[in-house]
N, C-alpha and C positions, 0 to 999 in steps of 0.2 A: 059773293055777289059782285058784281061788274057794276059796278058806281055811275056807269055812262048811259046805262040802257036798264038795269034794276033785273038780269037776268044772269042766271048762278054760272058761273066760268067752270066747274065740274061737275061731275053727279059720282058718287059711289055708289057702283051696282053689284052687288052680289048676287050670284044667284048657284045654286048647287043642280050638277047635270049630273048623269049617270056616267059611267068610264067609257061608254058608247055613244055617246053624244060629245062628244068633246071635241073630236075633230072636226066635226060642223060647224060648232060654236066657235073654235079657232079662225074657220075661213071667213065667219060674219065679223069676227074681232079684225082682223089683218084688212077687210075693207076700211077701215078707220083708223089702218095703223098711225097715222100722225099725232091720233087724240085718243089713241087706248094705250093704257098700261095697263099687262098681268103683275098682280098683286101676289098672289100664291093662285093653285100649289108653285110649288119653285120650280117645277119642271117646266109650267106652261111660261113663266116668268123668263127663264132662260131661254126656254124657245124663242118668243118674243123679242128678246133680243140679240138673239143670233139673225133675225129675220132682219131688224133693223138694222143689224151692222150689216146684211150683203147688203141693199140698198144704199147703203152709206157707200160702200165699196161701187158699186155699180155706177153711182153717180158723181163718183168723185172724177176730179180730173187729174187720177193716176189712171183711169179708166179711158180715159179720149186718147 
């Protein structure tokens, strides 16, 4: 909990999708990419952060 407003600073969501809903559930997860972390499986975890590092790349200024 956030001590300045008394509202919880994470939420742990799990929730179990079929192997064909995942790539959906991926594009609703990557609108939030600053405030979502994949936990497992390790595959989406990885993804996850391959995505965060082009962005990192994209916006750095080795990029300008």
């Amino acid at each position: 909990m956030n001590k300045t407003h008394s509202k919880p600073t994470c939420i742990d969501y799990i929730v179990k999708l079929p192997e064909r809903s995942l790539e959906e559930f991926c594009r609703w997860v990557y609108r939030f990419m600053g405030n979502t972390q994949f936990i497992s499986p390790q595959n989406l975890a990885e993804q996850h952060q391959k995505f965060a590092r082009a962005l990192i790349d994209r916006y750095s200024s080795k990029a300008i």
